[in-house]
N, C-alpha and C positions, 0 to 999 in steps of 0.2 A: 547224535547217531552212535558216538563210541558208547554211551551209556547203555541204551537199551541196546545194542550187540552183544552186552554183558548178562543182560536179564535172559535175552533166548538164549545164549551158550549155558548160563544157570540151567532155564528150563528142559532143555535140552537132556542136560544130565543126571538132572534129576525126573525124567519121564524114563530115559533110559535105567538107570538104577534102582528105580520103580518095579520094572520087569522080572530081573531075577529076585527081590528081594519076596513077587509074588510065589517063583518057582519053588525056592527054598522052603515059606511059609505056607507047601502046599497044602499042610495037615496043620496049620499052627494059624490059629485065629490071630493071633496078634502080630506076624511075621504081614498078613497077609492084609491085615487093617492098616499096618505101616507102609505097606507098598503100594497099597491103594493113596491113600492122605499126600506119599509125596508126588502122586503120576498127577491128583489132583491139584497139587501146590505148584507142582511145573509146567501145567496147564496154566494157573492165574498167573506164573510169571509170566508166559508168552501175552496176557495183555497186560501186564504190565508195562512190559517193553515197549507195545504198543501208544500205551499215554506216552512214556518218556520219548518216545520218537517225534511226537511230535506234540513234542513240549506243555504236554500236561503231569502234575503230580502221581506219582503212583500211591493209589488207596488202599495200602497196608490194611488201614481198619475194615474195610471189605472185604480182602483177602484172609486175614485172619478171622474173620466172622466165619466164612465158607468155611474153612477148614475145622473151624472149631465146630458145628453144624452138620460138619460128614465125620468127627471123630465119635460125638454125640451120637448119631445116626447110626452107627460102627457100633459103639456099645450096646446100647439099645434095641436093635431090630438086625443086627449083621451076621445073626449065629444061622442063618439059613444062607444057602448060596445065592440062591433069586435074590432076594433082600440086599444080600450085598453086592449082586450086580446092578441093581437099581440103584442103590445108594453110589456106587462109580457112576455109572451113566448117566446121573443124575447132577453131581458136581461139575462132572467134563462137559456136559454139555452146558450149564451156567456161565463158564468161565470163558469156553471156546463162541459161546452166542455173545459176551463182551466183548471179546475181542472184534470178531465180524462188525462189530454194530460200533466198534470205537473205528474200524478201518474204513467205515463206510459213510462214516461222519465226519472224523475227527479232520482227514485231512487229504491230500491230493489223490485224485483215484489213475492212479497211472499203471505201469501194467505190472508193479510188483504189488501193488494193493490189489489188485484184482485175483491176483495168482494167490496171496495166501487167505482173500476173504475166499474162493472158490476151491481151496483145496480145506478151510475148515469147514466148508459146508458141506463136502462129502463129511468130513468126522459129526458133523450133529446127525446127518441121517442116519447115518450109521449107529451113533452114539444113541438117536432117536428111537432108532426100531429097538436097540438094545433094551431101552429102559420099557420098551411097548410088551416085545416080547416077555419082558420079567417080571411085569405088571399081570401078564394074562399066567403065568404059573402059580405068581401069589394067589391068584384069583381061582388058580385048578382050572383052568379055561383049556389048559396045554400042559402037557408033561414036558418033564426032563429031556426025555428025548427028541420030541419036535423042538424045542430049543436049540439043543446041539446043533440040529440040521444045517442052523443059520448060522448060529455062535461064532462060526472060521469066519464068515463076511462080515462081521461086527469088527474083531477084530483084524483083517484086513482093510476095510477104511478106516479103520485109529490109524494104521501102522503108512498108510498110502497116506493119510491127509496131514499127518504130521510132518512126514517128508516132505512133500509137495509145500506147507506151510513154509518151512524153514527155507526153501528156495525161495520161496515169495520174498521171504522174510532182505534176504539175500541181493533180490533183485528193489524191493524197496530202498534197502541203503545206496544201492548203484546211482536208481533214481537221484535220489538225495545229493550224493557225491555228484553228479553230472547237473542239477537246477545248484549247487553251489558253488560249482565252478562258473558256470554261465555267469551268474550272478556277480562275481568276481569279476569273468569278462569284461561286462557292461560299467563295472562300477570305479570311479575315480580315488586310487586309494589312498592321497592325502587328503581329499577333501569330504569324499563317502558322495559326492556328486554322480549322477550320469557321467559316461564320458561319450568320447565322441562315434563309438563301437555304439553304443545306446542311444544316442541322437540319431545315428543312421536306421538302426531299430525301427527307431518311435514315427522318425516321420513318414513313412507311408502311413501307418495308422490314422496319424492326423490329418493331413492330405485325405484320405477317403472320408476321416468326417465330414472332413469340411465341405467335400464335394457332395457327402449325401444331405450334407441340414444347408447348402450353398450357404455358409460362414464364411469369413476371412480369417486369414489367420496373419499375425505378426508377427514378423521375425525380429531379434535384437541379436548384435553382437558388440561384445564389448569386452574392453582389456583395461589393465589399471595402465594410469600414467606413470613414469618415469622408476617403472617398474626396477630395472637395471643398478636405477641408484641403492633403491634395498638393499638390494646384492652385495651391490658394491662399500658402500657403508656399514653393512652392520651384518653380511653375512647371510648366508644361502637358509640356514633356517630362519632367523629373520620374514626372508622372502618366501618361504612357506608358511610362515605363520601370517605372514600378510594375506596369502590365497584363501588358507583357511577361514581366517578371520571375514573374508570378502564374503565366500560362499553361505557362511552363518549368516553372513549381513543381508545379503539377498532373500535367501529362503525365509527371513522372518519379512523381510520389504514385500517380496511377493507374495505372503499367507496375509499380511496387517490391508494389502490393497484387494485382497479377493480373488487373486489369479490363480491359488493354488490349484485349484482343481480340475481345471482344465491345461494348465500353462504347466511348461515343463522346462527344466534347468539343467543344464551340463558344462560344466569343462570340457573342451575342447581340445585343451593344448598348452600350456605357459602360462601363462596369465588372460588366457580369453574365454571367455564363457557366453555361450550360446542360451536366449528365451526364446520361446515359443507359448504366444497367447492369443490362443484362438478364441476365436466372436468377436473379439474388441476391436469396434472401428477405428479409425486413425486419429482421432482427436481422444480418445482415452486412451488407443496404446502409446499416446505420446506422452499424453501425463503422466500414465506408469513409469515410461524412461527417463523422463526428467525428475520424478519421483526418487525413481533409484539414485540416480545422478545426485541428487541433492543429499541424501541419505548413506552414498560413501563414503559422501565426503563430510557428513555431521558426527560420523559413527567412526571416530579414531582408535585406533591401539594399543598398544603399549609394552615396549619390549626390551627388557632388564633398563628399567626405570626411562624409559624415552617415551614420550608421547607422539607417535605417528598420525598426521591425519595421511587417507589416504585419496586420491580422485579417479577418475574413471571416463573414458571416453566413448560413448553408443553410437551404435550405427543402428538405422532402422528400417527397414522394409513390410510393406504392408502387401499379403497376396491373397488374391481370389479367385475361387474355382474359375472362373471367366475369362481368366488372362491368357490361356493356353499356355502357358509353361507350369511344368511340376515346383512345389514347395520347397524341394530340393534348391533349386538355381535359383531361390531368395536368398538363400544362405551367402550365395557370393554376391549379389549382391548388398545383403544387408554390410556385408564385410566391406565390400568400398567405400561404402558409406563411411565405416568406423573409421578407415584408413583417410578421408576425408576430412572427420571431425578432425581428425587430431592433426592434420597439414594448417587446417584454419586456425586451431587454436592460439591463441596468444604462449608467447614464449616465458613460464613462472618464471621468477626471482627466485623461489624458495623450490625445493624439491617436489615438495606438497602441496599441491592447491586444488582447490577445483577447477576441471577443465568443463568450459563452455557446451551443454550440449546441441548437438546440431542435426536437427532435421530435416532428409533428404527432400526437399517439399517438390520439388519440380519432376520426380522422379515418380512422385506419389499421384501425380494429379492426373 
């Protein structure tokens, strides 16, 4: 975003400096070819800003073709006035239809992409009748003077749709600035996981799938074992790198078992993280958990030469649109569950082992 901010403030200044460099060059063919080339050069920077915005390359070689194109066009055919308002109208509107057609493609159409694709399509119409009308003089269709008539509302939608643009422009990065704080919001920043902001998000969404395709959805929650001793042993990054390390562990468990696409992952809080995997009856979303289970604890660490295994305890709950209670109040229960496994569990010897997983089965039936 701070990049192209820089490309409009460029073109900006260079559409402005444009202007008097016309007024100056009002008898001076070459004052008035240069003040043309750079209103047309700060026209293709505004899309350029445009790709940069949302993160495509900017096409120098296409910019530099146009301009080289209307400098040519300039020497060649610009010694008449029509001719060289054709040859303006004619660039601006190339660069300003790129733009419109990158804001309208390239990416989110919210209401600052709306506001600067509609205030550059007043400048093509304007810029349109411009090159219409100087097309019918080359031709002798029209004189000089029915020209003029118009010529002020030409230039007033250049001068209206550039302004109106640069607010757009303005209101685009706001956008931007506000879905990247959200984003922020929702998201777990040592792990880059959901957090629990995004888990409350998500699940209404899933909840109404579920209820319109009547699927199940199943809940897990789970936390590492004897978390604390991390801590306590070796130190608070230690135990973040164990999180870390857990949440890498997962997200490839649940892509390698085919849950990604529907199933969703977040941290919740400390060391507990919340799935959600919807369709899967209770005998596969079991294997999943015992899956994972088996796979925290095969998948150790390693931290300033120590090798960590790490284990994990699940809780699991199975809900269906039929149950009458919302998806939500699986969640606590899948958490007693968790709180469950880990009362039954056998007491390690060693810090690290695998804890037994346990399925709530009486609960499920």
């Amino acid at each position: 975003m701070q990049h192209a901010s820089r490309y409009w403030f460029m073109a900006l200044m260079m559409t402005c400096a444009g202007g008097p460099l016309l007024v100056i060059g009002e008898n001076s063919l070459g004052w008035t070819y240069a003040g043309n080339i750079l209103i047309i050069s700060g026209f293709g920077l505004f899309w350029q800003g445009v790709r940069v915005f949302y993160n495509q390359k900017a096409l120098w070689a296409v910019q530099g073709l146009l301009v080289s194109l209307v400098a040519t066009a300039f020497i060649l055919f610009g010694s008449r006035q029509a001719a060289n308002n054709l040859i303006i109208a004619t660039g601006q509107l190339f660069t300003v239809s790129l733009t419109v057609w990158t804001l309208l493609t390239k990416g989110q159409r919210q209401a600052g992409t709306w506001v600067a694709s509609g205030a550059f399509g007043i400048l093509v119409l304007g810029q349109g009748a411009e090159a219409i009308t100087n097309i019918l003089q080359l031709l002798n269709l029209i004189d000089a003077d029915t020209y003029y008539q118009y010529a002020a509302w030409f230039l007033v939608s250049a001068i209206i749709g550039t302004s109106i643009a640069n607010l757009g422009f303005l209101l685009m990065a706001v956008d931007q600035l506000k879905s990247d704080l959200q984003a922020l919001a929702m998201r777990d920043e040592l792990t880059g996981l959901p957090n629990r902001r995004a888990l409350n998000a998500r699940l209404p969404l899933i909840e109404k799938r579920a209820k319109r395709m009547q699927r199940p959805v199943t809940v897990l929650m789970m936390d590492l074992d004897k978390f604390k001793i991390i801590n306590d042993n070796y130190g608070h990054f230690a135990g973040d790198h164990a999180l870390k390390h857990l949440a890498e562990t997962l997200q490839q468990s649940i892509t390698l078992q085919g849950a990604h696409e529907t199933g969703f992952l977040a941290r919740i809080g400390g060391d507990e993280f919340c799935i959600l995997i919807p369709d899967a009856d209770l005998k596969t979303a079991t294997k999943i958990a015992e899956k994972l289970a088996r796979t925290i604890a095969n998948t150790p660490f390693s931290w300033k030469h120590n090798r960590l295994t790490l284990s994990a305890s699940i809780g699991l709950t199975h809900w269906s649109p039929s149950q009458g209670t919302s998806l939500s109040e699986s969640l606590s229960d899948a958490d007693n569950y968790l709180l469950q496994t880990k009362r039954n569990s056998p007491q390690p010897q060693e810090p690290f082992q695998i804890t037994t997983y346990q399925s709530p089965l009486a609960k499920l039936a």
